[in-house]
C-alpha positions as protocol buffer text, in pm:
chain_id: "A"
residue {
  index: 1
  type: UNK
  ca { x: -582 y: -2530 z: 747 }
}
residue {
  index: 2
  type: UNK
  ca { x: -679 y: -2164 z: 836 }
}
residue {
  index: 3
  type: UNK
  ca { x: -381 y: -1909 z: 912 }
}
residue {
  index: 4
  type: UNK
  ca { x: -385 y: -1833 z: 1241 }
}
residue {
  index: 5
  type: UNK
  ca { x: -393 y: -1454 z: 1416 }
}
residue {
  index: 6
  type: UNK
  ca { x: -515 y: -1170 z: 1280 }
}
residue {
  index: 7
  type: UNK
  ca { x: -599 y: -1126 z: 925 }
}
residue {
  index: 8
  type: UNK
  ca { x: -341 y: -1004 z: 710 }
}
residue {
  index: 9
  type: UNK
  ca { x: -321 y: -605 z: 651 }
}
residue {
  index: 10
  type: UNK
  ca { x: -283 y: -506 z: 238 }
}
residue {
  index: 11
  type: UNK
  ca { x: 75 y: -357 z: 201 }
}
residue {
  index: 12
  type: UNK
  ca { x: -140 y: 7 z: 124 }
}
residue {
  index: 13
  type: UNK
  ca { x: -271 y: -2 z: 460 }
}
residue {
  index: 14
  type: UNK
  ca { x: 48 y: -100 z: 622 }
}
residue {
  index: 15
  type: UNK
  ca { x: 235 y: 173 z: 431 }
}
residue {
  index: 16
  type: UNK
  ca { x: -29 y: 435 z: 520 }
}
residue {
  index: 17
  type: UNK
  ca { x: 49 y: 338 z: 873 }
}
residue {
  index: 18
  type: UNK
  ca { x: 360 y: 332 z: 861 }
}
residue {
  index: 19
  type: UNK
  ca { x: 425 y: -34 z: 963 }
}
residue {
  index: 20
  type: UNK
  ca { x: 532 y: -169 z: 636 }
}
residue {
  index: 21
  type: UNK
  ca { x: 857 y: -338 z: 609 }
}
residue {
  index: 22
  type: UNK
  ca { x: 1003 y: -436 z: 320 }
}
residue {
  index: 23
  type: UNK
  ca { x: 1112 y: -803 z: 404 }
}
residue {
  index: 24
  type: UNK
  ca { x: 751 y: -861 z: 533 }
}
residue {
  index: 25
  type: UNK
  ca { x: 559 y: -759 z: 267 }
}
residue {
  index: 26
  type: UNK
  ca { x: 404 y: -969 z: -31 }
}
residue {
  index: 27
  type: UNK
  ca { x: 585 y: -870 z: -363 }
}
residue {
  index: 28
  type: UNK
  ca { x: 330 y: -1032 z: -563 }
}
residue {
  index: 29
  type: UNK
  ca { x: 69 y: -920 z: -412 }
}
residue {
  index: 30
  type: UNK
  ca { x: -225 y: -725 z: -606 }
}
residue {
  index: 31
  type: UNK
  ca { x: -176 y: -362 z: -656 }
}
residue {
  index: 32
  type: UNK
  ca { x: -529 y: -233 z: -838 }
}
residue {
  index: 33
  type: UNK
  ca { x: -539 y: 98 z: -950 }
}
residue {
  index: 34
  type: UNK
  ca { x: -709 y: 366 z: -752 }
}
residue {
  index: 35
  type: UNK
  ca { x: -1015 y: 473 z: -861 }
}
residue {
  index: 36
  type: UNK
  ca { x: -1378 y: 595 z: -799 }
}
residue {
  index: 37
  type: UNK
  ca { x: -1649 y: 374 z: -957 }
}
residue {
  index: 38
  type: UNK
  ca { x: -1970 y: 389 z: -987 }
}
residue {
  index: 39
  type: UNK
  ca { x: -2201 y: 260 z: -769 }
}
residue {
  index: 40
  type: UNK
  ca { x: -2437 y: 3 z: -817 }
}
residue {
  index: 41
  type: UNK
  ca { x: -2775 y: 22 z: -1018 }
}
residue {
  index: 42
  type: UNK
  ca { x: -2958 y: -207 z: -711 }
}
residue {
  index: 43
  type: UNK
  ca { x: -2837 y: 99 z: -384 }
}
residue {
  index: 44
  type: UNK
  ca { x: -3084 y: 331 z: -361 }
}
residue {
  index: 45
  type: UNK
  ca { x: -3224 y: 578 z: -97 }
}
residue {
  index: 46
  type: UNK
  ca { x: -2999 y: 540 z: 241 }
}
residue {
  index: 47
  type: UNK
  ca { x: -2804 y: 326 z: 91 }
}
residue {
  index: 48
  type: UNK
  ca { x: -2674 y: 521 z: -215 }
}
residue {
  index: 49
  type: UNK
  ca { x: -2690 y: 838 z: -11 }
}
residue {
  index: 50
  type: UNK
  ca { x: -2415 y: 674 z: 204 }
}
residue {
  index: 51
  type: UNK
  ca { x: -2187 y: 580 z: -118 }
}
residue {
  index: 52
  type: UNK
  ca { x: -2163 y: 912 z: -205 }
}
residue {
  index: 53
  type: UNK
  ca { x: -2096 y: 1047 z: 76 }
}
residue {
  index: 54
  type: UNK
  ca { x: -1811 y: 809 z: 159 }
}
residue {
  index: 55
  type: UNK
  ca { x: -1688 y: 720 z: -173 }
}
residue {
  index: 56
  type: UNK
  ca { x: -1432 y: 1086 z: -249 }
}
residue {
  index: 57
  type: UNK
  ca { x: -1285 y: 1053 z: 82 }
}
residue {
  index: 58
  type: UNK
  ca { x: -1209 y: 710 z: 45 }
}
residue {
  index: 59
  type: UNK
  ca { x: -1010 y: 792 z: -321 }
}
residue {
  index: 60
  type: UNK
  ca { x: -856 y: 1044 z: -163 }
}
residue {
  index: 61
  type: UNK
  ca { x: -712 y: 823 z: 62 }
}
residue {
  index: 62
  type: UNK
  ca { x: -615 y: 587 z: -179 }
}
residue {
  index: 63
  type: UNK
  ca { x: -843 y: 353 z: -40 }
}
residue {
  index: 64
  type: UNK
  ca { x: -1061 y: 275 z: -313 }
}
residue {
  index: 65
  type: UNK
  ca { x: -1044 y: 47 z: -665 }
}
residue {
  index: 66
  type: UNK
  ca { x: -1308 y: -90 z: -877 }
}
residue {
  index: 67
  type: UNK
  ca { x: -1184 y: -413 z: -710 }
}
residue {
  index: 68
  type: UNK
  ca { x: -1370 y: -270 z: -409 }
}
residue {
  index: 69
  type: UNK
  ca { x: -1710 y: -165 z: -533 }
}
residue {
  index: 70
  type: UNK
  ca { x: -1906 y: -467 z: -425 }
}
residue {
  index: 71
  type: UNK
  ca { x: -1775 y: -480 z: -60 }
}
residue {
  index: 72
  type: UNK
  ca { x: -1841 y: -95 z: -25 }
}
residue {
  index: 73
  type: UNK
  ca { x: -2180 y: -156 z: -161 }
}
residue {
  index: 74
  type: UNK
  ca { x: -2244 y: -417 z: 116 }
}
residue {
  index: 75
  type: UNK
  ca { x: -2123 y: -189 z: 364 }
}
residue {
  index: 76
  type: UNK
  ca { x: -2392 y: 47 z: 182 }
}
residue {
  index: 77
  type: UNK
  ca { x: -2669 y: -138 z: 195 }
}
residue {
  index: 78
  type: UNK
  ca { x: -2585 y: -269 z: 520 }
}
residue {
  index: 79
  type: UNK
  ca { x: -2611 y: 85 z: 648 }
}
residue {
  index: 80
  type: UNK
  ca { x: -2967 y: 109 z: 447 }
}
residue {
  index: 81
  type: UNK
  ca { x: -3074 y: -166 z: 601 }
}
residue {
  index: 82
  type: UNK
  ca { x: -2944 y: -89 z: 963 }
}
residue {
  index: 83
  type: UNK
  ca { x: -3125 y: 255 z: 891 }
}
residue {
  index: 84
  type: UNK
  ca { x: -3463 y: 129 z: 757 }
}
residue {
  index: 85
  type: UNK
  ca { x: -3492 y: -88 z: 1062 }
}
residue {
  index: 86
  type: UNK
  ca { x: -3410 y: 190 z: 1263 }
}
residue {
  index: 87
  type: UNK
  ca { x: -3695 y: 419 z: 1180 }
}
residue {
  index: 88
  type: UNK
  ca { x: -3930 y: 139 z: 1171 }
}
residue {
  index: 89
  type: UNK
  ca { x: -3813 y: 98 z: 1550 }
}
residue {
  index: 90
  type: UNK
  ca { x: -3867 y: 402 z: 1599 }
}
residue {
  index: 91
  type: UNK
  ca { x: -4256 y: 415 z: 1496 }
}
residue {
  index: 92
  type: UNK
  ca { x: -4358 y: 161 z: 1617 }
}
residue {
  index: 93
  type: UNK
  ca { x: -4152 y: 253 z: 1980 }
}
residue {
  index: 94
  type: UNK
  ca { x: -4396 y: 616 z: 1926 }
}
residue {
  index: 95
  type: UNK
  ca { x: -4707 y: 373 z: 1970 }
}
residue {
  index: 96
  type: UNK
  ca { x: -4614 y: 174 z: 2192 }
}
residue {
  index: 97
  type: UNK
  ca { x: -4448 y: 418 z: 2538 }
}
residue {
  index: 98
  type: UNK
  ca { x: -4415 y: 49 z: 2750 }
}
residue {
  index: 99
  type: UNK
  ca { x: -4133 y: -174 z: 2582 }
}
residue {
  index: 100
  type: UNK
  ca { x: -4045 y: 140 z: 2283 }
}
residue {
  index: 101
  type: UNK
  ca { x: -4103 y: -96 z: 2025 }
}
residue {
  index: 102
  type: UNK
  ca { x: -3871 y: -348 z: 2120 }
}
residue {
  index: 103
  type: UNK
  ca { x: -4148 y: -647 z: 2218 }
}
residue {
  index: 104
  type: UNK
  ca { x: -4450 y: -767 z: 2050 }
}
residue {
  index: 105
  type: UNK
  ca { x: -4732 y: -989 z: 2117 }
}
residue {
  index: 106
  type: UNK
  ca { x: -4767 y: -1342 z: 1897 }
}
residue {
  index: 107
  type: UNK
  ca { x: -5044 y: -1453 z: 1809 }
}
residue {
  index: 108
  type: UNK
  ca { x: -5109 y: -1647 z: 2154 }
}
residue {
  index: 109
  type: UNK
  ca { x: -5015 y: -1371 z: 2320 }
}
residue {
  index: 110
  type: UNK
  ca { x: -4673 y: -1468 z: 2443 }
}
residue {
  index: 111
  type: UNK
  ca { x: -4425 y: -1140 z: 2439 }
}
residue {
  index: 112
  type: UNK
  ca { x: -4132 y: -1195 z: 2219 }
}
residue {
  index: 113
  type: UNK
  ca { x: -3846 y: -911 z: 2116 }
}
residue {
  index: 114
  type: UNK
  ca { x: -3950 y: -772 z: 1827 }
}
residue {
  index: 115
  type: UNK
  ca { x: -3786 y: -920 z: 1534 }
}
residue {
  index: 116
  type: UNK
  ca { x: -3703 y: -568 z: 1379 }
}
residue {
  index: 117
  type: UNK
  ca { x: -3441 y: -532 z: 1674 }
}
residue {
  index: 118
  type: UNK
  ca { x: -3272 y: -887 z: 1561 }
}
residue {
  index: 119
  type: UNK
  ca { x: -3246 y: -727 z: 1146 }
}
residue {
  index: 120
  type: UNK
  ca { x: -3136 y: -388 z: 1301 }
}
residue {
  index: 121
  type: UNK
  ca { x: -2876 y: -555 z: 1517 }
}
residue {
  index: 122
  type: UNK
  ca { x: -2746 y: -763 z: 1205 }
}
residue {
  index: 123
  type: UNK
  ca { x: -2702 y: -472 z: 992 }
}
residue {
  index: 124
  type: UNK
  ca { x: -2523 y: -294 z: 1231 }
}
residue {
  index: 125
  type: UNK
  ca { x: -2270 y: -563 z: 1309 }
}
residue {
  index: 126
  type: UNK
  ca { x: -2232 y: -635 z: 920 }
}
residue {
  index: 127
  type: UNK
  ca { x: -2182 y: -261 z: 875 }
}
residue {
  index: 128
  type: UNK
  ca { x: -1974 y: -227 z: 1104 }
}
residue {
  index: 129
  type: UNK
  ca { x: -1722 y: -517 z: 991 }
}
residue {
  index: 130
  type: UNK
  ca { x: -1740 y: -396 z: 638 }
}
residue {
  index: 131
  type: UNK
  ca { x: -1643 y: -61 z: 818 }
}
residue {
  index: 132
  type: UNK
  ca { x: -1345 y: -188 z: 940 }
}
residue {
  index: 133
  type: UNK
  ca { x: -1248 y: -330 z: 660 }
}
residue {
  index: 134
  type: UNK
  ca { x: -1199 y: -14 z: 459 }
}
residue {
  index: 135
  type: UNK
  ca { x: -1065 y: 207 z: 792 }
}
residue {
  index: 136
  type: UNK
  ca { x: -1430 y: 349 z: 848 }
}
residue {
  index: 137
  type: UNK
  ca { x: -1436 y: 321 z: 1188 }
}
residue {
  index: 138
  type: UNK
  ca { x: -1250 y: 528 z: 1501 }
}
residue {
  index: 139
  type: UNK
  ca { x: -1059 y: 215 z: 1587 }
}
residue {
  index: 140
  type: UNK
  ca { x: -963 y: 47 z: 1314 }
}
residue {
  index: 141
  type: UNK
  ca { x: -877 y: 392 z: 1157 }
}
residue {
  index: 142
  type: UNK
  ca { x: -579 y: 414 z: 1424 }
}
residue {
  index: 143
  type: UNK
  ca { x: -405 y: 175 z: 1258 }
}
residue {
  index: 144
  type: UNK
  ca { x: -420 y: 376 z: 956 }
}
residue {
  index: 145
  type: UNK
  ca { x: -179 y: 740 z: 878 }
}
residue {
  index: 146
  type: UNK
  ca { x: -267 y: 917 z: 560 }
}
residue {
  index: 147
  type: UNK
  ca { x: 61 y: 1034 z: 377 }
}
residue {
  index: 148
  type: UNK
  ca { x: -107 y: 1373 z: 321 }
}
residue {
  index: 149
  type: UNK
  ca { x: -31 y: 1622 z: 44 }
}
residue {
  index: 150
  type: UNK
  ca { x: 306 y: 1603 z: 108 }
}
residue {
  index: 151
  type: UNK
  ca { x: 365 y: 1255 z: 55 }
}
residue {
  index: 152
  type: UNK
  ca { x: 418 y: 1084 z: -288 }
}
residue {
  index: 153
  type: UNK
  ca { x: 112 y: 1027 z: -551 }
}
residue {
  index: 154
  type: UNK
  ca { x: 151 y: 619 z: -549 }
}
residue {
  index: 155
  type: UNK
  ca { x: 200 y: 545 z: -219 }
}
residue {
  index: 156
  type: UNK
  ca { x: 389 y: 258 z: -332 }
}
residue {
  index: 157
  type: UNK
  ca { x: 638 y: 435 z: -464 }
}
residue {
  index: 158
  type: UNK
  ca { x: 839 y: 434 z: -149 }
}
residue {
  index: 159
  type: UNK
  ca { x: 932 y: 42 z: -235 }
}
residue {
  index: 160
  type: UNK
  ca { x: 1044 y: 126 z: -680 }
}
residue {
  index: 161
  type: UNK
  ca { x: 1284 y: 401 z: -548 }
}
residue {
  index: 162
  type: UNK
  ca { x: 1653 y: 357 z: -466 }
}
């Protein structure tokens, strides 16, 4: 049987946000070393342009282990993806000043949306949940308070002192 309500928050994302508290947290649960890894051979292009340019912030935040390379790199290629579709959009929307791109003709001339609108809409959506998961986007980053330079290196050291 599936847990019901939201999904559960990691105890580093409840700390950052203040929430955590201590008789509701898991003490066995995970605690994987921050760290920046490399990205994968098979991003390229969009997609490994957006690694790097997410990938420092997202140590810095402490919200980043090797643990979380492959869902970051779906979030990256999602982007790619939601990008590539974009700019073919976008061409084809040049030649065609009527429906932008968005319908096309079959074969027996019926008009049907084009199906570059359905992959660009998927990749955004998947994007935008892997997004979330990480605090990429405006809303889900409310939930989220960095501890800042003044706050301690591990930010799990707030639960090992006295």
């Amino acid at each position: 049987m599936a847990p019901r309500g939201p999904k559960t928050k990691p105890t580093q994302l409840k700390v950052l946000a203040g929430t955590a508290r201590k008789h509701r947290l898991n003490e066995n649960e995970p605690r994987p070393e921050v760290a920046e890894p490399d990205p994968p051979e098979h991003l390229d292009g969009t997609a490994r342009a957006e690694w790097e340019r997410v990938i420092g912030q997202m140590v810095r935040l402490g919200i980043m282990s090797d643990l979380d390379r492959a869902p970051l790199a779906a979030y990256c290629q999602a982007y790619g993806r939601w990008v590539a579709a974009e700019a073919a959009l976008a061409r084809m929307a040049a030649r065609d000043p009527l429906t932008g791109g968005l319908m096309i003709r079959t074969t027996s001339g019926n008009a049907i949306q084009n199906p570059l609108v359905g992959a660009a809409n998927k990749a955004m959506a998947d994007m935008v949940r892997y997004a979330a998961e990480f605090g990429l986007t405006p809303s889900s980053r409310t939930q989220v308070a960095t501890l800042g330079d003044t706050g301690p290196e591990n930010p799990f050291a707030v639960f090992t002192t006295g």
